[in-house]
N, C-alpha and C positions, 0 to 999 in steps of 0.2 A: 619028555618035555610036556609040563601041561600045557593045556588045551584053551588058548584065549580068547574068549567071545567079542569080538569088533562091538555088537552093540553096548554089554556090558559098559565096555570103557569110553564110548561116547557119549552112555549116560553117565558117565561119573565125570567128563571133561564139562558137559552141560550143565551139572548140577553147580559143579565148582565156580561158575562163573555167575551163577546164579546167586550163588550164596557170597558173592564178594559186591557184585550189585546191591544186593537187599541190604547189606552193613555200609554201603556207602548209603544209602537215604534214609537209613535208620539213623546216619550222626549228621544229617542235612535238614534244612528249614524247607514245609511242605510245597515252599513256593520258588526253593532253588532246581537248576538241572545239572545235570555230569557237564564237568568241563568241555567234552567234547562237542555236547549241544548245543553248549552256551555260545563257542567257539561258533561253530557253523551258522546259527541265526545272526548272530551279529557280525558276519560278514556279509548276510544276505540283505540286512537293517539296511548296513552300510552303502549296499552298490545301490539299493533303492531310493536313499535319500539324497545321496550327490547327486545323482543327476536334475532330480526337484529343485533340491538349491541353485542348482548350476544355472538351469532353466529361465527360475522367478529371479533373479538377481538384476534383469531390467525392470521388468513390472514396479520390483520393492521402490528401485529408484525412483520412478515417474511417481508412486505412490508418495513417495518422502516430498518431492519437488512440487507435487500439488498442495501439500498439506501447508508448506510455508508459503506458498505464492500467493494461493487466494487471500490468505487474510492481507498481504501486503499490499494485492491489487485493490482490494475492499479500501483499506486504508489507503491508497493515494486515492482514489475514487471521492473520496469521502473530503480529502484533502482540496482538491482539485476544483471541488462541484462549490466547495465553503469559500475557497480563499482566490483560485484563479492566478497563480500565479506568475502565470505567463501572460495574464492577461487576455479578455475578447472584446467581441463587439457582434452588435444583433440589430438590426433593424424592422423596423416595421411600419408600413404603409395603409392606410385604411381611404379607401374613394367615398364617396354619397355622391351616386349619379343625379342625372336631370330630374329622376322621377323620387329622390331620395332616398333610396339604397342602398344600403351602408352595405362595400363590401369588401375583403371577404368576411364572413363569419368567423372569427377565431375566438381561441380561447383564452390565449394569452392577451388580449388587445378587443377592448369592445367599448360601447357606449351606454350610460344607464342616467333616466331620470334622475330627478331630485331625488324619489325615493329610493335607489337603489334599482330598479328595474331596469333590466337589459332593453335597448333599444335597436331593432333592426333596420330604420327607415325613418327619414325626415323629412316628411311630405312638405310641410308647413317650416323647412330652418328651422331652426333656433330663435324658441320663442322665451328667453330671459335664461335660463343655465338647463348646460345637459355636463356629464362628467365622463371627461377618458382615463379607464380604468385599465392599467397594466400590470399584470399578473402572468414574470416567465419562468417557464418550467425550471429554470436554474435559479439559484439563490443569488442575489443580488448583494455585495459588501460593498461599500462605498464605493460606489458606479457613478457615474455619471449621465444622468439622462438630457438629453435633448429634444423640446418639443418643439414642432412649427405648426401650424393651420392655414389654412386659406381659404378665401370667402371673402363673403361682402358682410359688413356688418357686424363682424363676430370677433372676439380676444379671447385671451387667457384670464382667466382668473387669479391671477397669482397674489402675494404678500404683498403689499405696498411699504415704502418708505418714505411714512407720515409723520410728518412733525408742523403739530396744530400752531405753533408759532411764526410759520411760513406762508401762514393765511389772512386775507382778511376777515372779519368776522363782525359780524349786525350785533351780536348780541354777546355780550360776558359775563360769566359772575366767578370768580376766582376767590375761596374759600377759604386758602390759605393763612387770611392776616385777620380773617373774622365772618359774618354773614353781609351781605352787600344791603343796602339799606332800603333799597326798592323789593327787595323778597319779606312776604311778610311770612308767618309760623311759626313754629313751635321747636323745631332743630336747633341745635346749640352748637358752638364752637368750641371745640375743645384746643384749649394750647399746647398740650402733648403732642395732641393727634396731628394739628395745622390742620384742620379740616371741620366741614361741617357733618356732627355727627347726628344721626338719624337713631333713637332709640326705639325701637317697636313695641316693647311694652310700654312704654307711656304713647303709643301711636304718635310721633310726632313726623311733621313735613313741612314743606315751606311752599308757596306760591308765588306769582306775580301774578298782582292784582290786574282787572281789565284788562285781559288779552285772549277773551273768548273766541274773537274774530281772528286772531295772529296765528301764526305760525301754522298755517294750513294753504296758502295760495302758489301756486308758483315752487319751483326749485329749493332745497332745501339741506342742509347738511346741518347733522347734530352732532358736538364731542362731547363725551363724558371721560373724568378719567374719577376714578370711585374703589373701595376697599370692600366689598359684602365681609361680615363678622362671618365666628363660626358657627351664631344663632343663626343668622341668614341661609344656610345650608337645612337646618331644622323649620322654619317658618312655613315652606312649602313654593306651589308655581305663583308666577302674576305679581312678583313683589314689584311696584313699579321703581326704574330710578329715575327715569323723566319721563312726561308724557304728557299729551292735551286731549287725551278720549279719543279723539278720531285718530289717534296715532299715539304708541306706546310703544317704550323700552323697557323689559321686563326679565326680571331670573326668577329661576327659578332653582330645583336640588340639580338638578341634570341638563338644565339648557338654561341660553339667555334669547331673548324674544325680540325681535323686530315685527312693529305690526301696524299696517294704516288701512284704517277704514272702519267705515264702510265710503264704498265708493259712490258716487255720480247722486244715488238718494237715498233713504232710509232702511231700502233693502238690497243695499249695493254687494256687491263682493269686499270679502275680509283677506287683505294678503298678509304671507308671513314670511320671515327667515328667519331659523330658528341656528343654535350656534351650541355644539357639545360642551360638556364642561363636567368637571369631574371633583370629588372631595376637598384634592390637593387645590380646586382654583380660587377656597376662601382664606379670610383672609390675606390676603392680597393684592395689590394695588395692580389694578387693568385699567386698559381703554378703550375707548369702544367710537366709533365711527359710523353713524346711519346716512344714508343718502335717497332723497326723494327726488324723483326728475318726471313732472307729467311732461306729455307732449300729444296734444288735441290734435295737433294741425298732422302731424305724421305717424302717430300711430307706434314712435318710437320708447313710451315712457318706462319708469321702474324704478325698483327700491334696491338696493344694495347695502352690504351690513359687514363690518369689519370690527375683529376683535384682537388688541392687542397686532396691530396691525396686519391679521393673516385674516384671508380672504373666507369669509361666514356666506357667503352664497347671495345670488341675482333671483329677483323673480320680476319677468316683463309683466308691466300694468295696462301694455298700447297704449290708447288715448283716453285711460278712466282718469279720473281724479277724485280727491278726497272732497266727500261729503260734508261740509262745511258746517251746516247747520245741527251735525249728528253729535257733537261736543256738548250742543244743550245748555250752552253757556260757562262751559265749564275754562277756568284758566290751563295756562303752560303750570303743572305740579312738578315736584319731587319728593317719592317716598311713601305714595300710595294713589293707588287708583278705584274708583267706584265702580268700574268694571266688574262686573257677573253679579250682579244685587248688592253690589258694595259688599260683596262675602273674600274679597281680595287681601292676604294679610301683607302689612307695611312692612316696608325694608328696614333692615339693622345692616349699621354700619357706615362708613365715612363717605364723602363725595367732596373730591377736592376743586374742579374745575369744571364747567360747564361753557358752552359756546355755542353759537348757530348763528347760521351764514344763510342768507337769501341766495345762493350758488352753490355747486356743485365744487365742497371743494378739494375732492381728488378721487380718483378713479383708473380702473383695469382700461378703461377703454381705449381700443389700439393695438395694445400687444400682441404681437402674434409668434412670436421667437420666445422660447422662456428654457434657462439650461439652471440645473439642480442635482442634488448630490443624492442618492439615494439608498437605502440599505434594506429596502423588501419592497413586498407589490406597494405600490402606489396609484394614486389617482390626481389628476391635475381637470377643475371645471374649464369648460370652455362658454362662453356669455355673451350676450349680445341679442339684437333681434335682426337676424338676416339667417344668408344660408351660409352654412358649411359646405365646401365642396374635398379637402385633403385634410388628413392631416399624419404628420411623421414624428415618428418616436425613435430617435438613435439611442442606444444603449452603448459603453463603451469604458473598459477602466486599463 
């Protein structure tokens, strides 16, 4: 019996196994493995990824439920803050102590000059208009505000409900059926227009003769109600539409002017109230309401100015009065004034009615309650010559 070498045949079982290996990855892709490998890793894949999933499977969800929440909180936020639909209410209270004091200081609620300037203290009242300015951190859609004050001396500025036919009146020229026969000049009647029209290239105006002296003594209220062209927007400031030198109504591209003086002598003080306006406000038929009130004996006097009957602003004069002699002789005009070296250019456009009353005749004075609809910050003057000591602003829709 021959003789079997054990190694011999272990290397030929080795080999054998070898050589059936090498033929399987000889007919395989360099990036495939034996079944058996493949098998065992991806059981191994397997137990290591369940449990990850198993794990992250709350996270995922708090993750999903933020993603849609926020933007829907954003969005009622946004809803809420615009529209209110449940509706609020917000109040606010402001004191001026003995010493004048305005407090507290807030941001949403404060008081500012004519110019705009914040004001922390009123030593001296309310010397002719200060303005309460409200400004709340929330958007405001047709609110309703409510203001009160209290004081000695002092109203609201608010819109009045004037109607010039309710009054009596010293003086009228009503334009409508032609020019009145005591105005003398150059202004035409136009029967299209019903009015007297003013043309500025041919400079024309009208006057009343001998009344150098008039309309300067004593209490006084002017109506106009008048049309500026769309030339009148291009002409420039100081167009006059009535005026007697020591006192003038004036527009201009951007405002209309109320202005008397000079005061007490030749180098008195010049008062003004001036009143915004904008492209859209020619062409069109406005009114306008001046009011002069000296008062010597009390120290109470001022000019007040209304346009299209919303309140143009107060300015206290105390006890000055108009400079009588500063006219120079000059009449009551319409339609141009000699003011600044007679370099003033004349009005264009119509003037339908005219009036003035030796009285005061109508006025803010008194109010102290005044309730308005409101849809962003707002401001409402307060006027008078006294003190402020409260005042309350309810907001509420």
């Amino acid at each position: 019996m021959p003789i079997t070498n054990d190694w011999d045949e272990k290397y030929k079982a080795w080999k054998a196994q070898k050589d059936r290996e090498n033929n399987w990855r000889s007919d395989s892709k360099p990036s495939e493995k034996a079944p058996k490998e493949i098998k065992e890793e991806t059981v191994k894949i397997k137990h290591k990824i369940e449990p990850e999933v198993y794990h992250n499977k709350p996270l995922n969800a708090v993750l999903i439920a933020i993603a849609f929440i926020i933007p829907i909180l954003f969005l009622g936020y946004a809803l809420y803050v615009n529209f209110h639909p449940l509706g609020y209410e917000k109040s606010y209270e402001v004191i001026i102590g003995e010493n004048g004091t305005v407090s507290p200081i807030l941001s949403e609620i404060f008081i500012t000059n004519t110019a705009g300037r914040k004001i922390l203290s009123l030593p001296n009242g309310v010397l002719g208009q200060v303005n309460l300015v409200v400004e709340p951190k929330f958007s405001l859609k047709n609110a309703t505000a409510n203001i009160s004050i209290e004081g000695d001396g002092v109203s609201l500025g608010t819109p009045i409900d004037f109607n010039p036919n309710d009054y009596k009146w010293d003086y009228k020229w009503n334009f409508t059926n032609g020019i009145p026969a005591n105005l003398n000049g150059t202004a035409q009647f136009n029967p299209e227009l019903n009015c007297a029209h003013f043309d500025a290239v041919k400079e024309q105006t009208l006057y009343l003769p001998n009344t150098s002296d008039m309309f300067e003594s004593g209490p006084m209220s002017i109506y106009v109600k008048w049309k500026p062209s769309q030339l009148s927007e291009k002409l420039g400031d100081y167009q006059q539409i009535i005026g007697h030198f020591n006192w003038e109504v004036w527009q201009g591209k951007e405002t209309l002017r109320f202005q008397i003086g000079r005061m007490n002598d030749a180098n008195g003080t010049v008062y003004s109230i001036n009143y915004p306006i904008s492209k859209d406000f020619f062409d069109k038929e406005h009114d306008l309401l001046a009011l002069y009130f000296p008062d010597i004996e009390n120290g109470q006097g001022y000019i007040e100015f209304y346009i299209d009957n919303k309140f143009a602003g107060r300015e206290s004069i105390l006890n000055e009065t108009i400079y009588k002699d500063y006219n120079s002789e000059k009449p009551l005009s319409m339609g141009w004034s000699p003011h600044n070296y007679e370099k003033n250019p004349y009005f264009d456009g119509c003037i339908y009615d005219v009036k003035i009353s030796n009285n005061i005749a109508a006025s803010n004075n008194g109010l102290t309650f005044y309730s308005m609809k409101v849809s962003d910050k707002f401001n409402i003057p307060i006027i008078g010559n006294g003190n402020l000591t409260r005042i309350k602003v309810d907001l509420e829709k």
